[in-house]
C-alpha positions as CSV (number, residue, x, y, z in Angstrom):
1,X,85.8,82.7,106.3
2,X,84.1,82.6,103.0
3,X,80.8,84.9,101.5
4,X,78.1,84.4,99.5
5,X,77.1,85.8,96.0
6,X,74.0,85.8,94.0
7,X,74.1,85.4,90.1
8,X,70.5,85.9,88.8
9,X,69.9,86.1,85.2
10,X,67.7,89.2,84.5
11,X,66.0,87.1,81.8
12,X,64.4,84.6,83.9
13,X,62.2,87.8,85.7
14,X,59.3,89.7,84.4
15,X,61.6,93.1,85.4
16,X,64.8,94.0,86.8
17,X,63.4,95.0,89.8
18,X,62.2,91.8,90.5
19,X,65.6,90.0,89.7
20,X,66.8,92.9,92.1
21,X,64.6,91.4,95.0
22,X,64.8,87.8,94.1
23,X,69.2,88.2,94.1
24,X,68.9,90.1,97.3
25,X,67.1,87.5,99.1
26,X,69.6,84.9,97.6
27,X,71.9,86.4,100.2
28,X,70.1,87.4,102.9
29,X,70.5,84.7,105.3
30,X,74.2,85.9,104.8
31,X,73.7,89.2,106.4
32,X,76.0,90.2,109.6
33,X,73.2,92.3,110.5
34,X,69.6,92.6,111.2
35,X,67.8,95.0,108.5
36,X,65.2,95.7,110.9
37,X,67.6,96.8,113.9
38,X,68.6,99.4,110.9
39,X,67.2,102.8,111.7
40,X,69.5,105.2,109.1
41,X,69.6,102.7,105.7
42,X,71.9,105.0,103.4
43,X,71.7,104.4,99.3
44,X,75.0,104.7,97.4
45,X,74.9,104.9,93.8
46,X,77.3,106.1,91.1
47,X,76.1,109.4,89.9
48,X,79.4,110.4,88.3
49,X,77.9,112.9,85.7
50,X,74.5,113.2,83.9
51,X,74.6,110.7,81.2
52,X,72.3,107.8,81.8
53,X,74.9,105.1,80.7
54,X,77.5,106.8,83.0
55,X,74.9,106.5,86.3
56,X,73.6,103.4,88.1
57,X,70.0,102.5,86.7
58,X,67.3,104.4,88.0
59,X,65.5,100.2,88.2
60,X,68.6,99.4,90.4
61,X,67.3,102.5,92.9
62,X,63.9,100.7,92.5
63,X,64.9,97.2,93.1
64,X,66.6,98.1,96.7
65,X,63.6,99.7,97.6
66,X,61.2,97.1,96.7
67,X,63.1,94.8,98.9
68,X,63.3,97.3,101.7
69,X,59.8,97.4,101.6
70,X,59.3,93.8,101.5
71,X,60.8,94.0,104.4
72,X,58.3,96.9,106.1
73,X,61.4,99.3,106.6
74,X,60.0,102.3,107.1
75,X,60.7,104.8,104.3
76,X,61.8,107.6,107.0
77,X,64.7,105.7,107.9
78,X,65.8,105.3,104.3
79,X,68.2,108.2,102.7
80,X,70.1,108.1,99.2
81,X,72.5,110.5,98.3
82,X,75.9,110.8,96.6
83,X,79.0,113.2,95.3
84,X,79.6,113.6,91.4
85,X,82.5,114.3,89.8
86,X,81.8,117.4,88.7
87,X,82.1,120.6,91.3
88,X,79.5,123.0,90.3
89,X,77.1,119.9,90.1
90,X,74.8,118.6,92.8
91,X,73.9,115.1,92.6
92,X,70.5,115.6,92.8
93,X,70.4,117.6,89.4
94,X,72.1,114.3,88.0
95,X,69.7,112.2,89.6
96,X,66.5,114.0,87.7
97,X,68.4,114.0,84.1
98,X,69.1,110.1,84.4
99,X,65.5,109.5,86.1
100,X,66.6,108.3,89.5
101,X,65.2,111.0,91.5
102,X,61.5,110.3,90.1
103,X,61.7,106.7,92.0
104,X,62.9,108.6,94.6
105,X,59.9,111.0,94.9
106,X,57.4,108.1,93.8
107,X,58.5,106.4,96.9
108,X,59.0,109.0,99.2
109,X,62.6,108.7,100.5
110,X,65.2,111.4,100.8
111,X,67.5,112.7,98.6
112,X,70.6,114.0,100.4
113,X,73.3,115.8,98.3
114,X,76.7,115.4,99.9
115,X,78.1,118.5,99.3
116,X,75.3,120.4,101.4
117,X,76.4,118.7,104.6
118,X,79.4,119.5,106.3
119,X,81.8,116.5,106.0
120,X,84.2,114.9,108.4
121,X,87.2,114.5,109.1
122,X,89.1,111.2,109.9
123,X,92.2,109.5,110.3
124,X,92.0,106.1,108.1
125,X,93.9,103.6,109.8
126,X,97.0,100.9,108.6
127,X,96.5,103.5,105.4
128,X,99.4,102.9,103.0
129,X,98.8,107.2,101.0
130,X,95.4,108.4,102.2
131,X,96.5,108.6,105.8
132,X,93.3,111.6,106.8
133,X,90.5,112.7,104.5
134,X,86.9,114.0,104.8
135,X,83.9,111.7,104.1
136,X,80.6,112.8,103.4
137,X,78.3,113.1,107.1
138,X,75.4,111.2,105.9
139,X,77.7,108.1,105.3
140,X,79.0,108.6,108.7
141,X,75.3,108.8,110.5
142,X,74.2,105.4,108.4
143,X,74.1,102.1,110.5
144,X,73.4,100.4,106.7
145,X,75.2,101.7,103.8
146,X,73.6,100.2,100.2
147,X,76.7,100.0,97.3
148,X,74.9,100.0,94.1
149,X,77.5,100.1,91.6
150,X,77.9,99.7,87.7
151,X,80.8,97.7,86.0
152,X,82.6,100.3,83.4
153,X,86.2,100.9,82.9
154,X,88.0,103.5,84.2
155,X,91.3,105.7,82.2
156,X,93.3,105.7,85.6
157,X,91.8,102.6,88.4
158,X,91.2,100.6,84.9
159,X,87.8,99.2,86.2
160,X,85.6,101.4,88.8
161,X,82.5,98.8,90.2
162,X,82.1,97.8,93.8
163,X,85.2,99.3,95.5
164,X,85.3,102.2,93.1
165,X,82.2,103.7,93.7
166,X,83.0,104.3,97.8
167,X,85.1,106.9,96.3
168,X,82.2,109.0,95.7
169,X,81.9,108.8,100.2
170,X,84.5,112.2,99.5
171,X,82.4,115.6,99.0
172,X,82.9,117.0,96.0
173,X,86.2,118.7,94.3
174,X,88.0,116.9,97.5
175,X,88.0,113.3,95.2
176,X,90.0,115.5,92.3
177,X,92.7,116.5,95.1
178,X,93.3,113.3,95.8
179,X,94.9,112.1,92.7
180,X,98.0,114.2,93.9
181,X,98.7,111.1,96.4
182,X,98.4,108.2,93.9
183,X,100.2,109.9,91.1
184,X,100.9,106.0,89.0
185,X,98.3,103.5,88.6
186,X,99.7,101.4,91.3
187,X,99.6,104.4,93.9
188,X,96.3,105.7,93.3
189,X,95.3,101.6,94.0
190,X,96.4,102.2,97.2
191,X,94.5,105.2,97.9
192,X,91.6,103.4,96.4
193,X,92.1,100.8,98.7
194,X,92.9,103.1,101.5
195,X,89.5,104.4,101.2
196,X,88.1,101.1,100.9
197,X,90.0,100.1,104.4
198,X,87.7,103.3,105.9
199,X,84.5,101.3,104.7
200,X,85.4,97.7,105.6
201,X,86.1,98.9,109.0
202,X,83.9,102.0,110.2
203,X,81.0,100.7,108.1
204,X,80.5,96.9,108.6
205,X,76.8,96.7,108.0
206,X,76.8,97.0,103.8
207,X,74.9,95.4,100.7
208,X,75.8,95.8,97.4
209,X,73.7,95.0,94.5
210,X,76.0,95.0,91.6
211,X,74.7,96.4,88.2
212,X,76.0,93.6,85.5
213,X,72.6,94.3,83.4
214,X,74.3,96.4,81.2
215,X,78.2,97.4,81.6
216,X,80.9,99.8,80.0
217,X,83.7,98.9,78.3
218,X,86.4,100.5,76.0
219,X,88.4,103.1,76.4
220,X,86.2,106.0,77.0
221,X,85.2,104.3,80.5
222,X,83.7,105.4,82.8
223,X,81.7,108.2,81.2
224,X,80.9,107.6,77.5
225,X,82.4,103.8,76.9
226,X,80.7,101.0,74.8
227,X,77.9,99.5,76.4
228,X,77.0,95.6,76.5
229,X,74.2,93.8,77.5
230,X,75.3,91.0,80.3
231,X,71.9,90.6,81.9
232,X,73.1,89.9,85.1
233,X,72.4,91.0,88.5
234,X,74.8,90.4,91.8
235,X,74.4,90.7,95.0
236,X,76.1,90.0,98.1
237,X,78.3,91.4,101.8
238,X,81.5,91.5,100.0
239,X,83.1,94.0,97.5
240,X,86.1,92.7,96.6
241,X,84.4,88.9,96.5
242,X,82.0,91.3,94.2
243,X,84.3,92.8,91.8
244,X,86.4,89.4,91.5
245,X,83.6,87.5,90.3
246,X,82.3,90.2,88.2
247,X,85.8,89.9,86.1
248,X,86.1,86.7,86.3
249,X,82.3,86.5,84.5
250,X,83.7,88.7,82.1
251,X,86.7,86.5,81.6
252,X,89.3,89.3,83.2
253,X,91.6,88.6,85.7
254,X,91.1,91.4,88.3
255,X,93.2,90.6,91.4
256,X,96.3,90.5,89.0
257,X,96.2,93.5,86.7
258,X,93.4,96.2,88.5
259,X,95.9,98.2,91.1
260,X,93.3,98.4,94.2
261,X,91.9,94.8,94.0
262,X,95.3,93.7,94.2
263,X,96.4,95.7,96.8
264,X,92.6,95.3,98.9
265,X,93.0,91.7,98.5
266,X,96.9,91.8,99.8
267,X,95.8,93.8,102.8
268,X,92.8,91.2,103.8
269,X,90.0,93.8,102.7
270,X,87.9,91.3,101.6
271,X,87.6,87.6,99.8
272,X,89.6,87.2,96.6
273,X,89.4,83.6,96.4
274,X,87.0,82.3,94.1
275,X,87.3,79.2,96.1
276,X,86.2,81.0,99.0
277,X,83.1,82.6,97.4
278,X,79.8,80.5,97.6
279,X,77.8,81.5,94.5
280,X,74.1,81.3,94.5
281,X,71.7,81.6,91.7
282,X,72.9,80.6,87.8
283,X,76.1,78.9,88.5
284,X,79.5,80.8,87.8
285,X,80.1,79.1,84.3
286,X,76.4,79.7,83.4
287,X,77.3,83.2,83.5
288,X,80.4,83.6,82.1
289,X,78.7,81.7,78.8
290,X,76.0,84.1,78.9
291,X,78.7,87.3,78.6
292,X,80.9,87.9,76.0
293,X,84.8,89.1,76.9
294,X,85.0,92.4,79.0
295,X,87.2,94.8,76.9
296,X,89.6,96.3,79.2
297,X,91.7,98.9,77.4
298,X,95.9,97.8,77.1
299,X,96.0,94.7,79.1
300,X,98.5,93.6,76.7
301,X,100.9,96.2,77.8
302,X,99.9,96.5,81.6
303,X,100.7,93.0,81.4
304,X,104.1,93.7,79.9
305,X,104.4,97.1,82.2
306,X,104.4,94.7,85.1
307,X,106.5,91.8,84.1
308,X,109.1,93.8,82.3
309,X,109.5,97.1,82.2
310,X,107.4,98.9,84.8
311,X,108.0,102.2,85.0
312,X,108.9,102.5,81.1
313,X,106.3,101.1,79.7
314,X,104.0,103.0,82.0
315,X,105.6,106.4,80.9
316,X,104.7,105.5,77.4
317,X,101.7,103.8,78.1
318,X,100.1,106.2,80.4
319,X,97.0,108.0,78.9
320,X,96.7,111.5,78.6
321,X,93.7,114.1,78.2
322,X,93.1,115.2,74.6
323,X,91.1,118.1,73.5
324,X,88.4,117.9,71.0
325,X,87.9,121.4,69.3
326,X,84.9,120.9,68.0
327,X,82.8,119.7,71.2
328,X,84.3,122.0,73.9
329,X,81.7,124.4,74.6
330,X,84.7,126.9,76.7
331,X,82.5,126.0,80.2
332,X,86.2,126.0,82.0
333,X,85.0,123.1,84.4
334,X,87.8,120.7,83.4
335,X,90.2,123.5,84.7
336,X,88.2,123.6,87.7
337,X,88.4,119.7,88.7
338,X,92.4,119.2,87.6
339,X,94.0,118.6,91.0
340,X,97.3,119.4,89.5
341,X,96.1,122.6,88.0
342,X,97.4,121.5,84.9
343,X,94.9,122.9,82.6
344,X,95.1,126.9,82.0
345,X,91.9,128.4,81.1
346,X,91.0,132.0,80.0
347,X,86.8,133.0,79.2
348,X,86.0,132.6,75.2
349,X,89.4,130.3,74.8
350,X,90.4,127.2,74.6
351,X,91.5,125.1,77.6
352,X,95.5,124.7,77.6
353,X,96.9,121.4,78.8
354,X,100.5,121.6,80.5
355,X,101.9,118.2,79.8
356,X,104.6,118.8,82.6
357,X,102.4,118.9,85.4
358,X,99.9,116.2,84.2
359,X,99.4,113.9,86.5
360,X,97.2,111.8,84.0
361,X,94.3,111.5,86.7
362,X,91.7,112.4,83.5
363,X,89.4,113.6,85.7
364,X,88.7,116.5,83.4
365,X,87.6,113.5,80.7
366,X,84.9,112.2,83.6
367,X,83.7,115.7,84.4
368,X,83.3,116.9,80.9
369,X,79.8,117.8,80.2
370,X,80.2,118.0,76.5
371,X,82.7,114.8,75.8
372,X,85.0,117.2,74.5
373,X,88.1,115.4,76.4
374,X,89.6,111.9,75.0
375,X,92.3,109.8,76.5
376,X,95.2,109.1,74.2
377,X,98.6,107.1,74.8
378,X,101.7,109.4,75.9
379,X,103.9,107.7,73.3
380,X,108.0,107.9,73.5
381,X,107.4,111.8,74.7
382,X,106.1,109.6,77.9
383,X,109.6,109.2,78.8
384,X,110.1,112.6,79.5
385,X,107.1,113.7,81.3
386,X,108.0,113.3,85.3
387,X,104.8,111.2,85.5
């Protein structure tokens, strides 16, 4: 079956938005779809929280809609909106702190914040854990949904990118909830990739213009990680084909050690097969000697977690939410996302974190305005947590 991906180095363009166009059109005769037969085109970025570095690139926003307009797609047919993290936080506010929502007004398209529209409700399925959820209306009414992720490492799904950021399709403090069905890294894969199965098959007009420009490593991933220049735009049909190559540029082995590209790729959700992905642009090797290593957080012992011990290794492995004193402003909103209502909080205190209930989602580390929230390894005490 086979799809094709654009590499373009950044570099060899006056602006990113012009390596944005020019990787776009790489691809193009690729398309299952007509863009002009596309009356309700539906932007998708990660706007997880707002911190710049945390967001996709407001020139990413710009890009798309360059090409779009290349293409004389009328701007009333063109929509972006998302979900954040966060529950008392509108995506829209994000968008104006990390300057998306300026190239939004500049060129006249609307803003839709997910939450303000009532979702619905569906049945996903073949689905493994995620067997009925709610997705966000305006993702439901598109006839061409737009992924624009960012590559950053994520504390529970280990990298979020291309399949990751259709998690943000869920309304608001529904996402948190969530985490009560994949409770391990492997079973919150499978709800990843349960959502993903949604997508691939209610939704099969998509782009995805991948933000490799600049990405996020480390262990404070996906909110406040280490960020590296890579210079590199993709583009293409295909998340998973997406995500692989991205990894493989950044010399990680996805399909192997990341939960829900193992499991989409085992379920047929997409091409995992570097020999079945047709790359356009700088060649594959190019860009892998253009990048330096993407720094994953414990591969060493995810690898040993699944080749020896599993669930031991996990249970001291396992990363848990750690509070830092002297940041935490006493908002309360990490109480508010914890699906597992493992954090106690009273006004003027201290947030309390009961290790016996935490599910080690660290969704209170994404959400938390203030970085006041670190991940830490559970140690031998791992052993006796029931997750």
């Amino acid at each position: 079956m086979g799809t094709k991906i654009a590499i373009v180095n950044v570099k060899e363009y006056d602006s990113i938005q012009d390596a944005i166009v020019a990787a776009i059109q790489l691809v193009e005769d690729s398309f299952k779809f007509n863009i002009l037969d596309c009356k309700n085109i539906l932007l998708k970025p990660n706007l997880l929280r707002a911190t710049k570095d945390a967001c996709t690139q407001p020139e990413f926003v710009d890009g798309t809609l360059a090409y779009l307009k290349q293409k004389k797609i009328p701007k009333e047919t063109i929509n972006i909106g998302d979900s954040p993290g966060q529950i008392n936080t509108f995506a829209s506010k994000i968008a104006q702190k990390v300057g998306i929502y300026d190239v939004v007004e500049r060129e006249g398209i609307n803003f839709i914040d997910f939450e303000r529209e009532v979702p619905v409700k569906v049945k996903i399925e073949g689905a493994l854990r995620f067997k009925e959820c709610y997705i966000s209306k305006p993702v439901i009414d598109c006839d061409l949904l737009i992924d624009l992720p960012k590559l950053k490492t994520h504390g529970e799904a280990t990298i979020t990118g291309a399949i990751k950021n259709y998690w943000g399709i869920i309304p608001g403090g529904l996402k948190a909830k969530t985490h009560l069905l994949g409770k391990t890294a492997d079973q919150f894969g499978e709800v990843l990739a349960d959502n993903y199965s949604w997508v691939v098959k209610n939704k099969p007009n998509r782009l995805i213009v991948y933000d490799l420009h600049t990405i996020m490593q480390g262990a404070m991933g996906p909110v406040s990680g280490r960020m590296k220049n890579w210079n590199l735009v993709l583009a293409g049909t295909d998340e998973l084909a997406l995500d692989t190559v991205a990894l493989e540029i950044g010399k990680y082995k996805g399909l192997q050690y990341v939960p829900h590209l193992k499991n989409a790729y085992e379920r047929g959700l997409g091409i995992g097969d570097l020999n079945e992905i047709e790359i356009v642009g700088i060649p594959l090797e190019e860009a892998k000697k253009m990048t330096p290593k993407f720094k994953v957080p414990g591969r060493r012992m995810t690898k040993l977690a699944t080749s020896i011990t599993g669930g031991i290794v996990y249970r001291i492995t396992k990363r848990i939410p750690t509070l830092i004193k002297k940041k935490c402003a006493q908002c309360g909103q990490c109480s508010e996302i914890c699906p597992a209502m493992a954090i106690e909080f009273k006004k003027n205190e201290y947030p309390r974190f009961n290790r016996d209930v935490c599910i080690s989602c660290l969704c209170c580390m994404e959400i938390c305005p203030q970085e006041a929230i670190k991940a830490k390894k559970r140690g031998f005490f791992g052993l006796f947590h029931k997750y």
